[in-house]
C-alpha positions as CSV (number, residue, x, y, z in Angstrom):
1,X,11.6,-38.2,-249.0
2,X,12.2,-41.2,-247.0
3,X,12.0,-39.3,-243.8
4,X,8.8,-37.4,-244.8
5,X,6.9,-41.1,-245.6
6,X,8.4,-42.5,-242.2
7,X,7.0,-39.9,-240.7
8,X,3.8,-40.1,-242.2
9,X,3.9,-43.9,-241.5
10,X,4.2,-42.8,-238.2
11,X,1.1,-40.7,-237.9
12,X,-0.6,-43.2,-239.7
13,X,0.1,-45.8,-236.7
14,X,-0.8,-44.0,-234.3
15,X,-3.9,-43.0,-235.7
16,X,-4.7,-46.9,-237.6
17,X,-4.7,-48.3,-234.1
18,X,-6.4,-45.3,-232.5
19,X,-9.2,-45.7,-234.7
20,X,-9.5,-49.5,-234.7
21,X,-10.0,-49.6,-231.5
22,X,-12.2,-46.9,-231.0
23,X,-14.4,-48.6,-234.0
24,X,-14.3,-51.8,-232.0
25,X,-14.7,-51.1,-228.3
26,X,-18.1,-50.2,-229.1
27,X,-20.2,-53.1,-229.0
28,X,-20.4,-54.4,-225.5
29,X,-23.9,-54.6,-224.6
30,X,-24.7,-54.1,-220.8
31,X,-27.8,-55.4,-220.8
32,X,-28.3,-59.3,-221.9
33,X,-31.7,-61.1,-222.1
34,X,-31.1,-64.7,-221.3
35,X,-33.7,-67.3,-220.6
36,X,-34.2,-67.6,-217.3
37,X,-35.4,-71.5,-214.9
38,X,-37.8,-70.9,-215.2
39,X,-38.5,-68.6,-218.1
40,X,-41.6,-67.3,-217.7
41,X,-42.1,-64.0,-215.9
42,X,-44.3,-63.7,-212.2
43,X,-47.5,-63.0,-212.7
44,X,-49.6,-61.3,-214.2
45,X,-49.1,-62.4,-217.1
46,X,-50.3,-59.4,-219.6
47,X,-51.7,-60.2,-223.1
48,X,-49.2,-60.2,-225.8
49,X,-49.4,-59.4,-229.4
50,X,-46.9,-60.8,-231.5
51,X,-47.4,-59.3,-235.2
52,X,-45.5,-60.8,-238.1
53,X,-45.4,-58.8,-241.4
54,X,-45.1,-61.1,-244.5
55,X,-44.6,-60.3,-247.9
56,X,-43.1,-63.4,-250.2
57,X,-41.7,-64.5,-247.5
58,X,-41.8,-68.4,-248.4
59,X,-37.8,-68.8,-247.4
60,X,-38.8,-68.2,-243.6
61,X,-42.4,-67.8,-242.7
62,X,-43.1,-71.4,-241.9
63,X,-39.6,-71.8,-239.6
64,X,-40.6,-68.3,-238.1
65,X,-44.6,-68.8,-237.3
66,X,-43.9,-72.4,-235.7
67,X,-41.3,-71.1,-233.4
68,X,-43.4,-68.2,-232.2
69,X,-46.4,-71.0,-231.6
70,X,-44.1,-72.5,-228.9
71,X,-43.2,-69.9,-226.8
72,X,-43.2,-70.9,-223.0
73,X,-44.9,-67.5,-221.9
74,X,-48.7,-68.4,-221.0
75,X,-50.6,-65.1,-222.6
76,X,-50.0,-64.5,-226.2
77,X,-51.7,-64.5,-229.7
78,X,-50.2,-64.2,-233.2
79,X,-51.4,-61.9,-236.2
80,X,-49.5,-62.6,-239.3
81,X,-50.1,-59.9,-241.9
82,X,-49.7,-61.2,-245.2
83,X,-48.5,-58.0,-247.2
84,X,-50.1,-59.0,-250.7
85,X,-47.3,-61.9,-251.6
86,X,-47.0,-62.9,-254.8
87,X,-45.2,-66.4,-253.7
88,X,-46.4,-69.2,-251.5
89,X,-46.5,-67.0,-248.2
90,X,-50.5,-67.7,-248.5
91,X,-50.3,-71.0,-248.7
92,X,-47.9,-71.6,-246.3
93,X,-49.8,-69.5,-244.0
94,X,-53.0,-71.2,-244.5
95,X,-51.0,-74.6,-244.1
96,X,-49.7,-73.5,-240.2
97,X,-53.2,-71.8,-239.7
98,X,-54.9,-75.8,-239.7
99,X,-51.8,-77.5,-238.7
100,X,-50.7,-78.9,-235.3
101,X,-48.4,-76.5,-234.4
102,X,-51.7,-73.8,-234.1
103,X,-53.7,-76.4,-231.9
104,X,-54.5,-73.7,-229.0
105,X,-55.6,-71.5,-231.7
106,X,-53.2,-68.7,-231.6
107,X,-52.8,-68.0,-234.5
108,X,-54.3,-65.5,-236.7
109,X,-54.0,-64.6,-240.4
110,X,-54.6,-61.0,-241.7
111,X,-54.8,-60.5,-245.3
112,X,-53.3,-57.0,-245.8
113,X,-54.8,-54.1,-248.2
114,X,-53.5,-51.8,-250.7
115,X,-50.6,-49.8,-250.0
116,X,-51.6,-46.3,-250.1
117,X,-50.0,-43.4,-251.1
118,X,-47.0,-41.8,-249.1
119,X,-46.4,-45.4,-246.8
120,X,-43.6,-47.8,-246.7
121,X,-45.0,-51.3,-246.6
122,X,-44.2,-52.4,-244.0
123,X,-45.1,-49.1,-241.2
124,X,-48.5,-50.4,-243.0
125,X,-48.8,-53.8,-242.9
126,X,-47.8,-53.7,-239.0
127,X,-50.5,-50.7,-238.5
128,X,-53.1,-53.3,-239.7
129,X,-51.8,-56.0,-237.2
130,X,-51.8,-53.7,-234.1
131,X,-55.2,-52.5,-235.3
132,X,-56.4,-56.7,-235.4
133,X,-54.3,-57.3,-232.2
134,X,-56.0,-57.8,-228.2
135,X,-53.0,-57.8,-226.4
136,X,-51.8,-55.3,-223.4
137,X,-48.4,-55.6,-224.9
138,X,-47.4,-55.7,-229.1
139,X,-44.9,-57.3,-230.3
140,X,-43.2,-56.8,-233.8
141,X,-41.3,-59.7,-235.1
142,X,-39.9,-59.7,-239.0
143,X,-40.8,-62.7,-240.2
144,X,-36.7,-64.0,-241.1
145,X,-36.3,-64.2,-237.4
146,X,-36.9,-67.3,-234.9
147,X,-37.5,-67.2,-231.8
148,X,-36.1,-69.6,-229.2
149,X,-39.2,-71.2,-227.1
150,X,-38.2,-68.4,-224.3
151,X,-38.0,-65.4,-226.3
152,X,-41.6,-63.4,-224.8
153,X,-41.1,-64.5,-221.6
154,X,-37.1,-63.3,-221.2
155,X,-38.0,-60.2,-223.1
156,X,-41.2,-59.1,-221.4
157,X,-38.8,-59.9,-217.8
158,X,-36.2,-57.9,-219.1
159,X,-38.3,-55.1,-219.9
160,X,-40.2,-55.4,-216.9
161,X,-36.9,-55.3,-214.9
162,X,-35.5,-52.1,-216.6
163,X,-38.7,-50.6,-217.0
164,X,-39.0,-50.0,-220.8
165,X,-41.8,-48.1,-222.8
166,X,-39.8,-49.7,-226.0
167,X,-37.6,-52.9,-225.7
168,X,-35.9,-53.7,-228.8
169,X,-33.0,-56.8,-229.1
170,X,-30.0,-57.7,-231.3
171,X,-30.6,-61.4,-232.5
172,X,-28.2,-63.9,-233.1
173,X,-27.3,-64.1,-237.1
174,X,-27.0,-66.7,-239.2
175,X,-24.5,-66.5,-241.9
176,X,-24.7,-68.8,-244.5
177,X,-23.4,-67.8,-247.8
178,X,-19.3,-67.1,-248.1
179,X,-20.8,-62.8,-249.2
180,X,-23.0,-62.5,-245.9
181,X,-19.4,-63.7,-243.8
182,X,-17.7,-61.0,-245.9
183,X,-20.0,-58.1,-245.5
184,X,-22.8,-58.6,-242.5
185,X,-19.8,-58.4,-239.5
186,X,-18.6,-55.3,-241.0
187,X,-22.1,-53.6,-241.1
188,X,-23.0,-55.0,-237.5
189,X,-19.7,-53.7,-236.5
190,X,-20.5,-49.9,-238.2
191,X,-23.8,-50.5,-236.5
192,X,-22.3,-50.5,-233.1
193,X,-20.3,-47.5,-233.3
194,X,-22.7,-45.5,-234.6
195,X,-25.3,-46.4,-232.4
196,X,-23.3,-47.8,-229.4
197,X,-25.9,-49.3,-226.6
198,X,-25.2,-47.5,-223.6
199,X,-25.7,-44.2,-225.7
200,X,-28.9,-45.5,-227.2
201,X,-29.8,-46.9,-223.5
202,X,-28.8,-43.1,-221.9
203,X,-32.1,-40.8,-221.8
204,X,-29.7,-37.8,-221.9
205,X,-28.7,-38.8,-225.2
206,X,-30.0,-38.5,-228.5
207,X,-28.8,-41.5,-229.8
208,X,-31.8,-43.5,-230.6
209,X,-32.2,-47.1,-232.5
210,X,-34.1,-50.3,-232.7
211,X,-34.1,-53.5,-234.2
212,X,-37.1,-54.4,-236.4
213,X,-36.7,-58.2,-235.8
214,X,-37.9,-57.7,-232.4
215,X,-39.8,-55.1,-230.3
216,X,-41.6,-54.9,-227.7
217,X,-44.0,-52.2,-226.6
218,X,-47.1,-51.6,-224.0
219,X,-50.0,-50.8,-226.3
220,X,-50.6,-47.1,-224.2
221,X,-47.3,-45.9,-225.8
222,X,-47.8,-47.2,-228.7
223,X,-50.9,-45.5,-229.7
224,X,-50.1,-42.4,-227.7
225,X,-47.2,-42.1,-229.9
226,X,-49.6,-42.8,-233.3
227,X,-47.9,-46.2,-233.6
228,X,-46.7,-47.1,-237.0
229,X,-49.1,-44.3,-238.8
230,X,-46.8,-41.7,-237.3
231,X,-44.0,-43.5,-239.5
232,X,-45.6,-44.0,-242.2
233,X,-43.5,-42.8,-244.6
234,X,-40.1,-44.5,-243.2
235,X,-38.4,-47.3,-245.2
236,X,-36.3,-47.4,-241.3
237,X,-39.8,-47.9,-239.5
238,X,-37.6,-49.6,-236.3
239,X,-35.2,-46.3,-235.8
240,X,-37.9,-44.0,-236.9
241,X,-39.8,-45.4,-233.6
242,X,-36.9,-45.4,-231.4
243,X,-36.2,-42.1,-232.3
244,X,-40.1,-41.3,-231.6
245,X,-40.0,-43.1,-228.1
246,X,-37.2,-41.3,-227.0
247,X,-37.8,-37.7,-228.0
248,X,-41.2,-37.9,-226.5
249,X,-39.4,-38.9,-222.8
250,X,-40.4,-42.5,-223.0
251,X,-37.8,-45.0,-221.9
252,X,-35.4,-46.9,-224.8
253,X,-33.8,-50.2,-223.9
254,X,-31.7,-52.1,-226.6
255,X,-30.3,-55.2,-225.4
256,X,-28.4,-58.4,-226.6
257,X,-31.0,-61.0,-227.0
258,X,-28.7,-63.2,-229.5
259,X,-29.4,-66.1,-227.1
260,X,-33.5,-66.0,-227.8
261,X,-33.5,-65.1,-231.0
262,X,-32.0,-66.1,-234.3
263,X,-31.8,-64.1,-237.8
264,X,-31.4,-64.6,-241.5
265,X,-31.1,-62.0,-243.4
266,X,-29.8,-62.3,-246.4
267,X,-28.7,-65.2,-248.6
268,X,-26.7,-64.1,-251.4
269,X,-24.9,-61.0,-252.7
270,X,-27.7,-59.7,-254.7
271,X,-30.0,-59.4,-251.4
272,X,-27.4,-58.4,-249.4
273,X,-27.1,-55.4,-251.3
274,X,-30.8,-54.5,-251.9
275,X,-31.3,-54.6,-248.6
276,X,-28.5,-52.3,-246.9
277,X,-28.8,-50.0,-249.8
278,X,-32.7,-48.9,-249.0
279,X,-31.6,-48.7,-245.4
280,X,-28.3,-47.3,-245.0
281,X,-28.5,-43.6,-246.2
282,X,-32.6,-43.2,-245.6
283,X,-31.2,-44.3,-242.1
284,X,-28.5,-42.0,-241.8
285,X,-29.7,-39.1,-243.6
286,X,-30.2,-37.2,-240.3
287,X,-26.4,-38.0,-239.4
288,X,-24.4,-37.3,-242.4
289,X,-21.0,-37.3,-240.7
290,X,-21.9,-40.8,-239.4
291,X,-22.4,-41.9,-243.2
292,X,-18.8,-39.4,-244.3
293,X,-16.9,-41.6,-241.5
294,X,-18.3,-44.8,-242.8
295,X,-17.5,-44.5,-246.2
296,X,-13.8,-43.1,-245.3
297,X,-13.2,-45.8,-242.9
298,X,-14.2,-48.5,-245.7
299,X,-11.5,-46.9,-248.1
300,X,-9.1,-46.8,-245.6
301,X,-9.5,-50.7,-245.2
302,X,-10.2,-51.7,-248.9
303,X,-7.5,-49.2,-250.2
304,X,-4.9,-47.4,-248.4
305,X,-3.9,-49.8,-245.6
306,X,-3.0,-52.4,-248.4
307,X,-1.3,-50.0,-250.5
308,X,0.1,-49.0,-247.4
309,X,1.8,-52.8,-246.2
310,X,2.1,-53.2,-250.1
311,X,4.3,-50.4,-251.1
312,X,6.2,-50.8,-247.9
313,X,7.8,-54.1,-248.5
314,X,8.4,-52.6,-252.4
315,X,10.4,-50.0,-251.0
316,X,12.2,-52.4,-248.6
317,X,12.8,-54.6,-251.1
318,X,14.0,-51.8,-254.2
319,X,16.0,-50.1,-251.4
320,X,16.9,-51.5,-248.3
321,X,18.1,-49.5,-245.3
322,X,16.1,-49.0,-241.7
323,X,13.3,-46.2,-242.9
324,X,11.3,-48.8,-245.4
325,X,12.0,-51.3,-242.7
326,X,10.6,-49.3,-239.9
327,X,7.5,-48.8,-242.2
328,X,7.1,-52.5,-243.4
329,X,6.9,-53.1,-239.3
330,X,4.8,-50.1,-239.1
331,X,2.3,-51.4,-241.2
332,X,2.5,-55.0,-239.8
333,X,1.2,-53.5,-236.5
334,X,-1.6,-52.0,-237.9
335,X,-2.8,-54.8,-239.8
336,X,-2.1,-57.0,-237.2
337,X,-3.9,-55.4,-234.6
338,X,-7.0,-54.8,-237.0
339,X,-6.9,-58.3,-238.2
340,X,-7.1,-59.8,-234.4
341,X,-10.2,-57.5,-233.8
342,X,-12.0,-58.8,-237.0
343,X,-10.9,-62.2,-236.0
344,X,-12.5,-61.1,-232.3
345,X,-15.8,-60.2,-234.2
346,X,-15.9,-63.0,-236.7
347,X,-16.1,-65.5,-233.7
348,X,-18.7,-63.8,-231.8
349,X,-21.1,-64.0,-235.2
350,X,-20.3,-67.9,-235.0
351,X,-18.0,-67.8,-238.4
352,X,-14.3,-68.3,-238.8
353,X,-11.9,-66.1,-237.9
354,X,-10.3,-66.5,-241.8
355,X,-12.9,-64.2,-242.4
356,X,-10.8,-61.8,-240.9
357,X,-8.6,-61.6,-244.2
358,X,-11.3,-60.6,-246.4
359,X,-11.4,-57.3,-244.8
360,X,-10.2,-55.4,-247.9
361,X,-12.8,-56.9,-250.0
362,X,-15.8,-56.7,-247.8
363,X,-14.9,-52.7,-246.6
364,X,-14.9,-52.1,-250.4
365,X,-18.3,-53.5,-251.3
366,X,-19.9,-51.9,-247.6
367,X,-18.4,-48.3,-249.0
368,X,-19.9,-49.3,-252.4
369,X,-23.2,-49.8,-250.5
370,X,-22.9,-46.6,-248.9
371,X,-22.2,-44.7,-252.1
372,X,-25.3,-45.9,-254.1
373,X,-27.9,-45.8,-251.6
374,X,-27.2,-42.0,-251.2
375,X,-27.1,-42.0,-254.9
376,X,-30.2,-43.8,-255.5
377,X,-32.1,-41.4,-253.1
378,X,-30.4,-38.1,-253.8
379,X,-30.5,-38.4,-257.6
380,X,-34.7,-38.9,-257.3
381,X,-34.0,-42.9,-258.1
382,X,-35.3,-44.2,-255.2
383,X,-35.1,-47.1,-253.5
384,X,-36.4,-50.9,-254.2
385,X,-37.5,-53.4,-251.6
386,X,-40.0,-56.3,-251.8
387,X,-41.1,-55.1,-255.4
388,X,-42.3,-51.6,-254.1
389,X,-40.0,-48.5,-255.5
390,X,-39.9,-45.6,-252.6
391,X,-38.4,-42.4,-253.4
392,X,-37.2,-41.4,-250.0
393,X,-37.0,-37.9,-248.5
């Protein structure tokens, strides 16, 4: 027996550090937006669009609108779609529309309709502000996201430069609360593997993704495309998109753009899992294995690698002898090695590397995620978001 677990603690080495690094090696982004001295592009300098959809979103609208109002680039307007908000969205709105900060007049306020049947809110509410919008270029913003005064002007560049029909970023996040530290650097992590940049970047691959906190697209692709109308339907409007752009032989740049843009999410546990679970299986329902691998992988961190170091230094203890202590060191390794990647991660999202230690407890809750948005759909449940109930496909 003792030779039968050694060995099996020996295929599980192997194979532990095998997959944590193939889970982490990943992320590197080859193409960077930065702001540039100075930021603005060479002329011309092409009307922009920049279209923020808005529904009760009193936490970040007013941060988000004023930031957008400074940008450096010379040529822009934005339309604000206020999505029916039951909060102080309105008001706040109104408030920025006669302030200061909108002294060039930039700044326009929509006042979205009813939702109609078979649309997601949001494909709608940014259908309406492309619809309103004059510019040669649109830009889609979420309205938790803030934009450093160089954002348009290093991402239209950046486009530009690699020639994009659709140029999407990754923002910086901001983690506040001690649940978003635990769980959002594991799901930007599964994020990265599954949809790994230079795959999404390839036009011989399938892989295709963007970020709904920030894209950027020449009007003539847009509405050859259908814009937003052709996903109407799609809770995951931003991949649905990407997916759109890039089967149609368009060109599909993601890029790290966490130096021009800034995000909050999510505040508390309650949001944190709203939010993921109406994304993650909707998202992944056309790759399955994807959502299989995710779910195992979060086991294997919450569950077996703990039992694993745990039941190690039982047996070590209880028996003595060099198996259980090959094992205990085993183990070590592994958890090591994993630890000082999520150490690696937590510092690139600006958090402590402590964070690191709550792996168990954050894979746990991410596969929890998983579980019940493919639940909520399959079963006919649906999913909630922003007060609306969709059932999914």
């Amino acid at each position: 027996m003792g030779l039968f677990l050694l060995l099996l603690s020996t295929i599980g080495l192997a194979l532990g550090l095998a997959m944590t690094y193939w889970i982490h090696s990943q992320s590197r982004m080859e193409i960077v937006v930065t702001p540039t001295l100075p930021s603005q592009p060479t002329p011309p300098y092409p009307a922009i669009s920049v279209i923020v959809p808005a529904r009760n979103e009193e936490r970040n609208i007013h941060r988000c609108i004023e930031a957008l109002l400074v940008q450096d680039y010379p040529n822009f307007e934005v339309i604000v779609v206020d999505d029916r908000s039951t909060d102080a969205t309105p008001q706040l709105l109104e408030g920025l529309l006669h302030s200061p900060a909108n002294s060039q007049g930039r700044l326009h306020l929509l006042r979205g309709g009813e939702l109609p049947p078979d649309w997601a809110g949001k494909p709608h509410a940014l259908t309406q502000g492309a619809a309103a919008a004059s510019g040669e270029w649109l830009c889609f913003v979420d309205a938790d996201t803030f934009a450093a005064p160089a954002l348009l002007s290093a991402a239209y560049a950046a486009a530009q430069h690699h020639q994009a029909d659709l140029f999407s970023i990754l923002t910086d996040q901001e983690l506040g609360s001690f649940w978003e530290k635990v769980i959002l650097p594991l799901v930007f992590t599964a994020l990265s593997f599954g949809f790994p940049a230079r795959l999404v970047n390839d036009p011989h691959r399938p892989e295709a993704i963007a970020n709904g906190q920030f894209i950027l697209i020449p009007r003539p692709v847009y509405e050859k495309l259908g814009g937003h109308e052709a996903v109407r339907g799609r809770i995951d409007e931003d991949k649905a998109l990407a997916e759109l752009v890039k089967r149609s032989g368009h060109h599909l740049v993601i890029a790290d753009g966490r130096s021009v843009a800034r995000t909050r999410m999510y505040t508390s546990l309650p949001e944190i899992w709203e939010g993921w679970t109406k994304n993650i299986y909707l998202g992944l329902q056309d790759r399955l294995w994807l959502l299989l691998f995710g779910a195992v992988a979060g086991l294997l961190g919450a569950l077996l690698l703990p039992f694993w170091l745990i039941g190690s230094l039982y047996w070590l203890a209880s028996q003595g002898g060099p198996a259980p202590a090959v094992v205990v060191v085993q183990a070590l390794v592994v958890w090591g090695y994993l630890i000082a990647q999520r150490m690696r991660a937590s510092q690139e999202m600006g958090i402590s590397p402590l964070y690191a230690f709550t792996l168990p407890l954050g894979a746990l809750l991410f596969t929890a995620m998983m579980v019940v948005s493919a639940y909520n759909v399959l079963s006919g449940r649906g999913v909630t978001w922003k007060g609306r109930v969709y059932l999914g496909t």
